[in-house]
N, C-alpha and C positions, 0 to 999 in steps of 0.2 A: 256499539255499532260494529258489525261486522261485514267484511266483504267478500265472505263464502256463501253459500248456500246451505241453509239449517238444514233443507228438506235433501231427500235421497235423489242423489243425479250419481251419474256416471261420468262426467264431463269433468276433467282436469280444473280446478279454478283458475280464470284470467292471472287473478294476483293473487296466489294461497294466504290462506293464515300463518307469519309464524312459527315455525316445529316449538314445539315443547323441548324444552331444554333436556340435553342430555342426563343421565341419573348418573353421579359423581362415581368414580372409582372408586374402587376402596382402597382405603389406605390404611399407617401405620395409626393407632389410634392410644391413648394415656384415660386414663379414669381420675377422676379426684373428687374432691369435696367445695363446694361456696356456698356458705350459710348453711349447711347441712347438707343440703341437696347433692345427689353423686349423680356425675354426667361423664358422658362420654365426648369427648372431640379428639379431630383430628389432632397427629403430633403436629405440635410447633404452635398451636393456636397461643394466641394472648389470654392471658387472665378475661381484660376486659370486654373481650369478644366472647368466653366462652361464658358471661352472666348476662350479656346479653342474648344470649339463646337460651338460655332460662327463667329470662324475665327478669332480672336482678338489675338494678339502673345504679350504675357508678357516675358519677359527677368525673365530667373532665371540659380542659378546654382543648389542650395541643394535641391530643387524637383526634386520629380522622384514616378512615379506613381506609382511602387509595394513598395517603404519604407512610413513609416508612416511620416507625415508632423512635418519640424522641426523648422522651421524658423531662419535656421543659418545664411545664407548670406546674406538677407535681399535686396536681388538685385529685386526682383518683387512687390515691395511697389507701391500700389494704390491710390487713394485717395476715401473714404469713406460715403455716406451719408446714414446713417438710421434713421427710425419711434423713435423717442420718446417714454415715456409715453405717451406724450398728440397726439400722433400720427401726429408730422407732422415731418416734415426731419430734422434734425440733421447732422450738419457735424462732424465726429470724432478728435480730435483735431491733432492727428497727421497721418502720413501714413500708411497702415496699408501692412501689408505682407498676399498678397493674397492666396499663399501656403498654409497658416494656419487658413484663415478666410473661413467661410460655410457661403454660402449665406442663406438671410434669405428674408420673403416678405415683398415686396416693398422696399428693399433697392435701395440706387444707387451707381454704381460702375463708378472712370474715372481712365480709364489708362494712361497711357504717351501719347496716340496718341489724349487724348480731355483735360488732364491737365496738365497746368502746373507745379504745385506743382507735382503733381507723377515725370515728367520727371525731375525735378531737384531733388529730393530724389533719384532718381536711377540713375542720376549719380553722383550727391553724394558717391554713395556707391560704383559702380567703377570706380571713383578716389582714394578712398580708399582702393579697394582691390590692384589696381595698384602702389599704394605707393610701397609695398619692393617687387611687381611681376617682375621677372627677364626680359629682352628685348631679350629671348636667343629665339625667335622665330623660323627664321632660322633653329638653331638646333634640335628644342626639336621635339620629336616623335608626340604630338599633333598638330603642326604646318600643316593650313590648314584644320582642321577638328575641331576646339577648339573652344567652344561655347565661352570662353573667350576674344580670339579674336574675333570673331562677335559681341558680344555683346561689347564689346571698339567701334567697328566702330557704332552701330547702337544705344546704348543710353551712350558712354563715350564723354568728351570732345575730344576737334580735337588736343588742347596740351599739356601738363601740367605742374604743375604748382610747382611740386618736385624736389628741387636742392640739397636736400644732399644726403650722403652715403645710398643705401638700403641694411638692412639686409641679410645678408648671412649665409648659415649651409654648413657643408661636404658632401658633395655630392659625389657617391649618399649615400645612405644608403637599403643593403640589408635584403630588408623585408622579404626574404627565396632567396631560389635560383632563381627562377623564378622571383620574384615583386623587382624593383628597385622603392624607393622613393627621388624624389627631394623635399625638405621640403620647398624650396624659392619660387617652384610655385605654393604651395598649398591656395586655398582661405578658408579653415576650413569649406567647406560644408561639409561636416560629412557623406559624401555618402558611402563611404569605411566603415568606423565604425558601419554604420546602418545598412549595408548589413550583415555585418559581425555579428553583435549581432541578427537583425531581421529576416533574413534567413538563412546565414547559420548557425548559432548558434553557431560561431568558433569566440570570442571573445578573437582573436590575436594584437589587433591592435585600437589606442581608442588617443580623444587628453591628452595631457599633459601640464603640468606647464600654465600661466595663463597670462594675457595683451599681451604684444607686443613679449613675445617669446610662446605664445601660438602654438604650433604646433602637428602636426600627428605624430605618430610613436609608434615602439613594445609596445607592453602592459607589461611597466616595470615597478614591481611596486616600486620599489625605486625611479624613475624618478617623478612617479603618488606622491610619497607620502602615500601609502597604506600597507606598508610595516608589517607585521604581522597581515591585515586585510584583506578583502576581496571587494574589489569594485563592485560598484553596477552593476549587469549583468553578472558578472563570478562567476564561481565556484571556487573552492581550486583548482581545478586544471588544471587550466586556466591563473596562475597567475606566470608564470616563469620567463614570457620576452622574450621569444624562437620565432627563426621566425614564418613567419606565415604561418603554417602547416593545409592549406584546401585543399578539395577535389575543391574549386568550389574560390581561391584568385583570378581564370581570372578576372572574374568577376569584383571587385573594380579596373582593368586596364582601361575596356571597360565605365564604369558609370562615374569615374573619369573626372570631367569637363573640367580640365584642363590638362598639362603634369606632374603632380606630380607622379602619379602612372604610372610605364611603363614597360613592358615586357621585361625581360632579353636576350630573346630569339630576339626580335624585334628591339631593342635597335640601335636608328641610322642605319638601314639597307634601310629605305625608306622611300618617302613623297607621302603623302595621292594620292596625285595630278600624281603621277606616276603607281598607283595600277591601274589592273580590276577586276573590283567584280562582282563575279557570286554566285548567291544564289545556298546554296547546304545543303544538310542534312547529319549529324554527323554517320560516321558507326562504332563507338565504341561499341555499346547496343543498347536496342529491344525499345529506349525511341523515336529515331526518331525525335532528337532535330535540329531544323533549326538552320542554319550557314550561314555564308557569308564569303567566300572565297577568299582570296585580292593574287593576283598575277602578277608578272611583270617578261616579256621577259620570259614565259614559267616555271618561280618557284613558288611557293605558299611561301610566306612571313610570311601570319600570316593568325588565324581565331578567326572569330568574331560571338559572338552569335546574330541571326536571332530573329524578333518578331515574334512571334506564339502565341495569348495568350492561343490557345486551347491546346497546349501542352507542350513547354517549354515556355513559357512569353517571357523572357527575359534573361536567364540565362542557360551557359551550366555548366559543368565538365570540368573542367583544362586537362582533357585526349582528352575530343571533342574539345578544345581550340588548346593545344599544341601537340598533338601527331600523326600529319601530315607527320613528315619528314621520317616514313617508306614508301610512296608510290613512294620516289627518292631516294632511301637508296643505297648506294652504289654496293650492291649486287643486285640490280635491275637485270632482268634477258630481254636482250634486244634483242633476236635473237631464233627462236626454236633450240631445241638442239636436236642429235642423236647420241648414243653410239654406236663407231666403233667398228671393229674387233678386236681393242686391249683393247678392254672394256675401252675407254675415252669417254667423251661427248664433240661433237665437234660443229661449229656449224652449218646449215644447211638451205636451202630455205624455205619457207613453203611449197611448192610443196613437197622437198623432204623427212620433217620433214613426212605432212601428209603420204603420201603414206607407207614410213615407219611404221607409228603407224595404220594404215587400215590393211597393210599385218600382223604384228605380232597379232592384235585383234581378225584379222578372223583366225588366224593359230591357237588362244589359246580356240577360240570357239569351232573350229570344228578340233584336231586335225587329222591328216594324219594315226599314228599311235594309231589303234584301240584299244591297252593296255594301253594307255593314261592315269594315272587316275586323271592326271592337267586339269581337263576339266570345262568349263563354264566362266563367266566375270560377273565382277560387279562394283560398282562404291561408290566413297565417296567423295563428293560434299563437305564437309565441313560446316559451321554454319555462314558464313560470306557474302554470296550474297545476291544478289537483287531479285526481286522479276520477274523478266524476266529471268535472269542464272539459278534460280531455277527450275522455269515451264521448261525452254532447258536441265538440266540435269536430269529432271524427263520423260521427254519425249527421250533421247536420250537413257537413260537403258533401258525403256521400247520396243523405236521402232529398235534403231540402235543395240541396247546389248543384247535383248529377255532376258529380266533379270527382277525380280524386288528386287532383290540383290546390292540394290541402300537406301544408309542410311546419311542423313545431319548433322546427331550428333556428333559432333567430341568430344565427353566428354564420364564421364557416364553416362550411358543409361539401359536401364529395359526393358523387354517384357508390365508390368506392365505401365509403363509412355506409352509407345507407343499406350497401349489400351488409357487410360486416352488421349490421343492427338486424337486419331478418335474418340472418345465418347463426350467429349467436347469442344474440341479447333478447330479441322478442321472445316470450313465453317460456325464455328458462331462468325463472326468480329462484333466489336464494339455494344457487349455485355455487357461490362466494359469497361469505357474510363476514360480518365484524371478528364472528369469531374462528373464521378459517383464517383472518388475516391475522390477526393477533398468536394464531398456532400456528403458521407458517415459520419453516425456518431460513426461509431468502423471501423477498419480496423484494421484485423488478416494477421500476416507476420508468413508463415508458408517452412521454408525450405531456406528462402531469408531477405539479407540484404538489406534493402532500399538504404542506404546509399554507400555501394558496391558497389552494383550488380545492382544499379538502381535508378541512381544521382538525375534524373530531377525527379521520382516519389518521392522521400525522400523530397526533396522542395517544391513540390505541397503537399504533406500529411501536413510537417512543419509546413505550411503557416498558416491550417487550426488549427490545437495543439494547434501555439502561438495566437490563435484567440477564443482557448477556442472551437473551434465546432468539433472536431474529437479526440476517443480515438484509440489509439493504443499498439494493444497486439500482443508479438511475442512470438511461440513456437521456442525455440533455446535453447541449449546448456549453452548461457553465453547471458547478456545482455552487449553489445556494446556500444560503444560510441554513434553510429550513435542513436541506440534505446533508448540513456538518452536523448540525444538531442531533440527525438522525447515523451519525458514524459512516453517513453513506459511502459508495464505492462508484465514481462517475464513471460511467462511458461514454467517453464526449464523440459526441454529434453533431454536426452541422446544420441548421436547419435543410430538411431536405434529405438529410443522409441518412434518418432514424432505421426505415429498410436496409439497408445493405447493412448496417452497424448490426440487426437484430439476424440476418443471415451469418452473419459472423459468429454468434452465440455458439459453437459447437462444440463438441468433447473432442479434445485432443489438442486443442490449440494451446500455443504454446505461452498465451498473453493475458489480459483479464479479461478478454474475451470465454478462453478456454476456464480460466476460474469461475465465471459469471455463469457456462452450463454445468460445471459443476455443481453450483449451490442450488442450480433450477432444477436439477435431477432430482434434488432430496425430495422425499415424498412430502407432500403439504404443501410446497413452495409456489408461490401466487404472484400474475404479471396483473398488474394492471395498468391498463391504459385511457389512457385521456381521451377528450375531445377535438385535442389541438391536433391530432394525427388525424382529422380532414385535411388541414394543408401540407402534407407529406406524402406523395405516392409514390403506393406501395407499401405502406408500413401496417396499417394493418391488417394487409394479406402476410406481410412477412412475421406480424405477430401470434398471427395463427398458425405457422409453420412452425413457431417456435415453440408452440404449446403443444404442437404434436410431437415434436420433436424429443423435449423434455420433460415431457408428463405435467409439468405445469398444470396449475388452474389457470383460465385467464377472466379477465372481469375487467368492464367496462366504467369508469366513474366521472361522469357528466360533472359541470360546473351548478347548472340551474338546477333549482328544484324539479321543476317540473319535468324535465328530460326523458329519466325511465320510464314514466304514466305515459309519455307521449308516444315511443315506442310500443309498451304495451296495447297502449288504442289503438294504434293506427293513426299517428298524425306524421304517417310518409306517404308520399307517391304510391309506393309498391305495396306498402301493404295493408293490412286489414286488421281487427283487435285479435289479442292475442298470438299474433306472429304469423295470419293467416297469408298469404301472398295473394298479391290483386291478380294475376295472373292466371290463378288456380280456379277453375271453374267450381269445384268443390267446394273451395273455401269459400265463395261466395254465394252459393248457393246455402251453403251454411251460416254464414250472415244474414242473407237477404229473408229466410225463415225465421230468424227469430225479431228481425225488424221490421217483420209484415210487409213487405215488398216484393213485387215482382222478377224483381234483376237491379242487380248494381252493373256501373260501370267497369267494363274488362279490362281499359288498358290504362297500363299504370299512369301516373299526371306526371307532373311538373313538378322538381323541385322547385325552393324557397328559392333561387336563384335563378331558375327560367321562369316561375312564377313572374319575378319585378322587371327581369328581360322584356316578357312579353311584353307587359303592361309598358311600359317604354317604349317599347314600338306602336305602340299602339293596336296591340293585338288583343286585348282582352277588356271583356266588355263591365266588368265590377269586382274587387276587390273585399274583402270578410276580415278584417284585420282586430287581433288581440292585444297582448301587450306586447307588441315588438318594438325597440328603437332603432331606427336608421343606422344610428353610430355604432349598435352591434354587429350589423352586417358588411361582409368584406369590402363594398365599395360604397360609402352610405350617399354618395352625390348619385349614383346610378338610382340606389335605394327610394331618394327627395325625386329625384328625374318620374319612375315609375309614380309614383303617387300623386306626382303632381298633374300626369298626363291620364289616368284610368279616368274615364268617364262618370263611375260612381262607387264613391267609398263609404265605407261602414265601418267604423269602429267603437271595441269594446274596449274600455278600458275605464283604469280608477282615477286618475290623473290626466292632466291635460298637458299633450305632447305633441311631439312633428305630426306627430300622425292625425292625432284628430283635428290639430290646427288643418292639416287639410280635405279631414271628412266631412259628407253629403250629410251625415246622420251618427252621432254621436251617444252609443246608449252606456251608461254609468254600470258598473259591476261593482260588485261587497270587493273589498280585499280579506284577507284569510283571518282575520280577527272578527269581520262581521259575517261569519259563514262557518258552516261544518262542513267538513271533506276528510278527503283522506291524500296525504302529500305518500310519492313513492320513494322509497329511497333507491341507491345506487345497487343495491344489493337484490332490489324488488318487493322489500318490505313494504308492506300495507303500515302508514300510520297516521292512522284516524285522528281528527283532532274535533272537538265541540267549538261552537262560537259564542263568543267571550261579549262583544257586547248586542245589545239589542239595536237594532238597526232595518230600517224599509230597505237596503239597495240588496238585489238580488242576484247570486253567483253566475256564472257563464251561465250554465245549464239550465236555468230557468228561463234566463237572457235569452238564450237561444230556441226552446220549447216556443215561447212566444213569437220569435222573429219565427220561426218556422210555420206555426198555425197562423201567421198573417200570410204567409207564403201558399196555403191552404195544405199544407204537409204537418201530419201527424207525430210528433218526433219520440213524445213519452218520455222528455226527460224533466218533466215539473218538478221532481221531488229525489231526495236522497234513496228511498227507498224503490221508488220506479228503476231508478240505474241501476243500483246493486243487484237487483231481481234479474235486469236484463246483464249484468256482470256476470252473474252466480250462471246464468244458464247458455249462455255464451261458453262458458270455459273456456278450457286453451285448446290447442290445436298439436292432432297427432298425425297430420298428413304432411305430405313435403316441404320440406322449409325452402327460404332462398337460396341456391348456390352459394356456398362462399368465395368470396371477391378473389380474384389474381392479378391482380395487377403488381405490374414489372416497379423495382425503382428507379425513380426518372433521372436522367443524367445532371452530375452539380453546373452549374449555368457558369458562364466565362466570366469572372469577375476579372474585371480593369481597372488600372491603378485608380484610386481615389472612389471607389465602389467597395462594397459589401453586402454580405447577407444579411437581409433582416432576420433577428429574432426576438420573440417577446410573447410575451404571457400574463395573463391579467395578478396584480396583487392583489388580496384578501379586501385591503381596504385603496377604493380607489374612486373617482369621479362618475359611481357608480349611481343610477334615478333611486336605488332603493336605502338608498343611504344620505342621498338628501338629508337638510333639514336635523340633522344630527353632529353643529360643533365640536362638541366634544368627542366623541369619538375620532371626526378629520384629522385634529389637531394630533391623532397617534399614527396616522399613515407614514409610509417609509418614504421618506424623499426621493423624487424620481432622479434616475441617473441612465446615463450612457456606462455600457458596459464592454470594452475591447482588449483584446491582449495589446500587452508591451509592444512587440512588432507595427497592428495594426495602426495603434495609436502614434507610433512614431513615424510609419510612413506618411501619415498629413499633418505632422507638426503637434498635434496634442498631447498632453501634458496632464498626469493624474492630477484630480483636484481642477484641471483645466476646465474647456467648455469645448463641446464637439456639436457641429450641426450635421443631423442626418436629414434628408430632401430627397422628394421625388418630384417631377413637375408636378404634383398637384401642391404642396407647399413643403415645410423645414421644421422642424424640431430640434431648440438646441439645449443642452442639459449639460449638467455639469458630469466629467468621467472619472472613471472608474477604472481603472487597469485592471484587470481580470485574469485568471488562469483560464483561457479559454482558446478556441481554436481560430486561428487568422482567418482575417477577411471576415469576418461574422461581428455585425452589432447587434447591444441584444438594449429593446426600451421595455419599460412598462407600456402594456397596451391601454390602460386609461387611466392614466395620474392625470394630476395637475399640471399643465402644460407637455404632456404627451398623450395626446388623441392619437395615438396612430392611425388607428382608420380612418378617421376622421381628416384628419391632416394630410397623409402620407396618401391616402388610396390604396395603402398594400398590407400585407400580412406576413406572418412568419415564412421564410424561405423566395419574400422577390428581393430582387436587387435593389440597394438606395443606395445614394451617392453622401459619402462622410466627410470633411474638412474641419480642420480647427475652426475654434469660434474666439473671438477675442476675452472673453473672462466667462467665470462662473454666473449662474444665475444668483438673484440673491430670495432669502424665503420669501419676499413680498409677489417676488416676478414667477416664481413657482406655483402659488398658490398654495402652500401646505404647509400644517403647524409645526412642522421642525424644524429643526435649526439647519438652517444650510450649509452654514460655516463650519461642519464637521468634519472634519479627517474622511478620506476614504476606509480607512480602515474603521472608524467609530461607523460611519455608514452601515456597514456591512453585515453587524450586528443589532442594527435597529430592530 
């Protein structure tokens, strides 16, 4: 599936294809010999890398092409000949482990399939791994997919030759809630521990004790023996013993060679040889990480991370792993619904849902009674579609709604940002991609966690850190775990103050200010910024300043999926698909031609925020509603207020929520596993994914073709291939864009004693709808905490490890704190843990005022709601 245009157009594409990858430089390059065969590769390559570009299949476990070479299991031993001194061949005396040998010129290489010595060293070796490996085939979770078994059949013996007792451990042993390890079928490849130390930088988990009970497990250091010291590769506070608390432990399930490491959630549920796998792309974030999808008799089982090396490699997010089982969640909404006359939601045909939801739309349009003043429709699509539901929901306010009172932001949002999204984001994809960020040599985090809010880019930037070529500076409030991990360089901020702090970025200052425009000058060097610089004015006009300023790239990277698709369509007020402006007579004329209509509406709508305004007031006569929740948007009692008062509501969704609890007409949509689309990424990438299982419920775009021809409006978007057609010929837009935003930054507000700044920002894993329904993953969230400096906390009596309440008159959050390196008067929550709703709770968002006081004790995990241990150290916290 494609979302360009086969056929010859002249029209930019909406969302291009892709570029074809650049053709490698040339480099220094070595010739040699393996099994005869003379090949050329680059200097440095591995033995074992350069026969697999020839076809040659070496048996290994502890290789793996993104960890650095270790030569732990010794299972791909070769045998050896190089040049001398005197320059003639030399055999090496013993076998050499081709994992960790770089070819050099004129060697020669034989593998097992031309020598014989290679093929009795390797199996040598597994006979030896197989000594105390359990026979628990049959059972084990890797049975059928187990390079260990393959490799027994195809370089072990046919018997063997072990008659006594083999080793045994208790089994299993919980490595968190999620990771079971069985320690008898591990062969000490080290790929878990390398992963763990060289990517993700979460140094939970490492070998211990030494000879024949040498084995894996917690990084304990009483066990290790390092007990009032510090082990090579951890921090202080890294060294608890505590399960293993990653954003990204799938990961060592998936590398794992054998069945040692295995998924709690997956655990004995099925055998490889029973699953069907269909490739599919992760709709957690704007990162667009390839998946594969293992499903049997119409359930999803498990998922597993896809190879992409352009965007995620090889690795996702424990959220894009295990946080599936919302799209079969009990509360699956499996039938359209219509509220009867006794105000219940019953359930109904689609015939009679639609018609239903056509009569009340047009009744709210155009009422009857001319004193009306409920008059007009709009719509809120949500942050979670594809890139086809998006173009239908942008298209259906437009043709079916005469609205452009159609907004995709289900968070906060700014007049401000929205400029910033027509001025530089609409219609310029893969301006900044994965791999300008990974070749940059600074990269500024302005408003956004890498680590949060954007897993697979935090491990691409990582990669390059622990590689010495990439620095990393973030303007934030508090420097993060995620940001020490990343060696980062903080620019602390206030909430509120990101603008001025990014007006300071200039050459010549004499601070790290002045250092921070120095490394933006280097060429290559990329800002990106978040979504949370909605509630910050000013910041990103001033981040545009600074990308002129210092040649920068700058790039946008959205939390939700859906995000960039929504810009690209046009699911704003102001503009039109492809970055067209509502404004622009041209560009709508240019619309309105290829959607066969006479004129669209001129003047830009309503945001997502005077959208629910209106409706509150009672100014707006029906409502269009996707997957939005209440509790994302900045005030959600304002949010329940609106919905409860619109005359007549509509909603689409897959689950049953605030929202449809209080809709007129409730019609069911697929979620992304029973549909094809294509999710966008943050970059602008198109990434198509097929639908995995077989299923009647029908995506937005169909959903909406039909409410539309009940509305007697043509909309043409039945089918994948109807949109992409009307995509392809749409293209982008080469006329005026939106002005870019200027807005001033706002002056910091008067805090009085026993007040502070709010700040706070969503964690990866938190009391999020799409994560529902998913125990074992919960049980790895990071306990919510209050985060203040020393100062702050002592001016109201709190106490690290204490309990602090933060309270606005709408109610109190009280969490246990965190003394923090961070800027006075500023508290910083999780915006949706386990007993931190901010929004919810609070009514307020990053940068208003709360009022802070000691609280009499900590919470404890019961009163938290979350599966860690509350009783931790601030400091063990800090590195969950």
């Amino acid at each position: 599936m494609t979302i360009t245009s086969s056929g010859p157009t002249t029209a930019t594409p909406l969302v291009p294809a892709a570029p074809a990858p650049a053709a490698p430089e040339p480099t220094d390059t070595v010739t040699f010999e393996i099994d005869g065969l003379e090949t050329t590769v680059p200097k440095g390559t591995l033995v074992i890398r350069a026969a697999e570009q020839v076809g040659i299949q070496i048996p290994r476990f502890c290789d793996h092409p993104l960890l650095a070479p270790a030569g732990a299991c010794r299972q791909c031993l070769v045998e050896v000949w190089a040049p001398g001194r005197d320059g003639n061949l030399a055999k090496m005396p013993k076998p050499q482990a081709s994992c960790t040998l770089e070819a050099t010129p004129g060697m020669q290489v034989k593998t097992q399939h031309t020598s014989a010595e290679a093929d009795k060293a390797q199996h040598g070796v597994m006979e030896l791994l197989l000594v105390n490996h359990p026979l628990d085939c049959p059972v084990c979770d890797k049975g059928g997919e187990c390079p260990l078994q393959n490799q027994a059949m195809s370089n072990g013996r046919a018997t063997t030759r072990f008659v006594d007792v083999k080793r045994t451990f208790p089994k299993p042993i919980a490595i968190s809630t999620q990771i079971l390890l069985d320690r008898e079928r591990c062969v000490l490849c080290q790929r878990c521990t390398r992963f763990s130390e060289e990517v993700a930088g979460d140094v939970w988990i490492d070998l211990q004790k030494r000879g024949a009970q040498q084995q894996i497990g917690t990084f304990d250091t009483d066990v290790l023996g390092f007990a009032g010291d510090t082990p090579v590769g951890a921090s202080t506070q890294d060294t608890s013993g505590r399960p293993f608390a990653s954003y990204f432990s799938g990961n060592t399930v998936q590398i794992c060679p054998v069945g040692a490491l295995t998924s709690a959630a997956y655990r004995f549920r099925s055998r490889p040889f029973d699953l069907v796998s269909t490739p599919g792309v992760a709709e957690h974030d704007s990162q667009g990480s390839a998946i594969r999808v293992d499903h049997r008799r119409g359930v999803v089982l498990r998922r597993l991370a896809g190879d992409d090396p352009v965007v995620n490699q090889e690795w996702i997010t424990d959220k894009d792993r295990f946080a599936f089982t919302w799209q079969s969640a009990p509360d699956r909404i499996t039938t359209p619904l219509v509220r009867n006359a006794a105000g219940e939601l019953e359930p109904a045909s689609w015939i009679e849902a639609l018609d239903v939801a056509a009569a009340g739309l047009r009744a709210a349009q155009a009422p009857s009674d001319p004193r009306e003043t409920a008059v007009g429709l709009a719509a809120l699509p949500g942050g979670r579609l594809t890139l086809e539901d998006a173009y239908a929901w942008s298209k259906f306010a437009r043709v079916a709604l005469g609205t452009n009172d159609v907004d995709g932001r289900a968070r906060p949002h700014s007049a401000e940002e929205e400029a910033f999204l027509g001025h530089h984001v609409a219609g310029r994809t893969l301006e900044v991609t994965f791999g300008d960020l990974v070749a940059a040599p600074a990269v500024l985090l302005v408003g956004l966690e890498l680590e949060e809010e954007a897993g697979i880019a935090f491990l691409r930037v990582r990669e390059q850190v622990v590689k010495k070529r990439t620095r990393v500076l973030s303007v934030a409030p508090l420097a993060s775990r995620g940001l020490e991990r990343l060696s980062g360089t903080l620019l602390a901020a206030a909430p509120g103050t990101e603008a001025e702090v990014l007006d300071g970025i200039v050459a010549g200052a004499d601070d790290v200010l002045g250092d921070a425009a120095a490394a933006l000058a280097a060429e290559g060097a990329v800002v990106l910024v978040g979504e949370r610089l909605a509630s910050s004015p000013g910041a990103y006009s001033a981040a545009l300043r600074l990308a002129a300023r210092t040649g920068a790239r700058l790039a946008w990277v959205p939390r939700r999926v859906g995000e960039r698709a929504a810009v690209e369509t046009g699911l704003l007020p102001s503009l039109l698909p492809g970055g067209r402006p509502v404004a622009d007579s041209g560009a709508r004329v240019d619309i309105a031609a290829v959607w066969g209509v006479e004129h669209l509406p001129g003047e830009p709508g309503r945001s997502a925020g005077e959208i629910l305004a209106a409706a509150r007031a009672g100014l707006l006569g029906g409502l269009v509603v996707g997957g939005l929740e209440p509790a994302d948007l900045p005030d959600p009692a304002i949010a329940r207020e609106a919905l409860d008062r619109v005359p007549f509501l509509v909603s689409l969704e897959v689950r049953r929520s605030e929202v449809t609890d209080r809709a007129d007409v409730v019609l069911p949509v697929a979620p992304p596993v029973e549909k094809p689309g294509t999710f966008v990424t943050w970059e602008g990438r198109p990434r198509p994914f097929t639908q995995a299982l077989t299923s009647h419920f029908l995506p937005d775009h169909r959903v909406l073709d039909r409410l539309a021809d009940a509305l007697g409006v043509e909309l043409g978007t039945g089918s994948l291939t109807a949109v992409h057609a009307e995509l392809d010929q749409l293209g982008g837009w080469d006329g005026a864009r939106v002005d870019a935003p200027d807005v001033p930054a706002a002056e910091p507000p008067a805090v009085a004693a026993g007040t502070a700044v709010l700040a706070t920002w969503h964690q990866l894993l938190d009391e999020g709808r799409l994560q529902s329904g998913e125990p074992f993953l919960a049980g790895t969230a990071k306990q919510p905490v209050a985060r203040v400096s020393a100062a702050t906390a002592a001016s109201v009596g709190a106490t690290d490890g204490g309990a602090i309440a933060v309270s606005t008159d709408a109610g109190t959050i009280t969490l246990p704190v965190v003394v923090t390196d961070m800027p006075d008067l500023v508290v910083w929550l999780p915006t949706n843990a386990p007993g931190s709703a901010v929004r919810d709770t609070l009514h307020a968002d990053a940068g208003d005022l709360v009022r802070i006081a000691a609280a009499p004790g900590a919470l404890t995990r019961e009163e938290t709601g979350t599966g860690q241990d509350a009783g931790r150290s601030a400091h063990e916290e800090v590195g969950a």
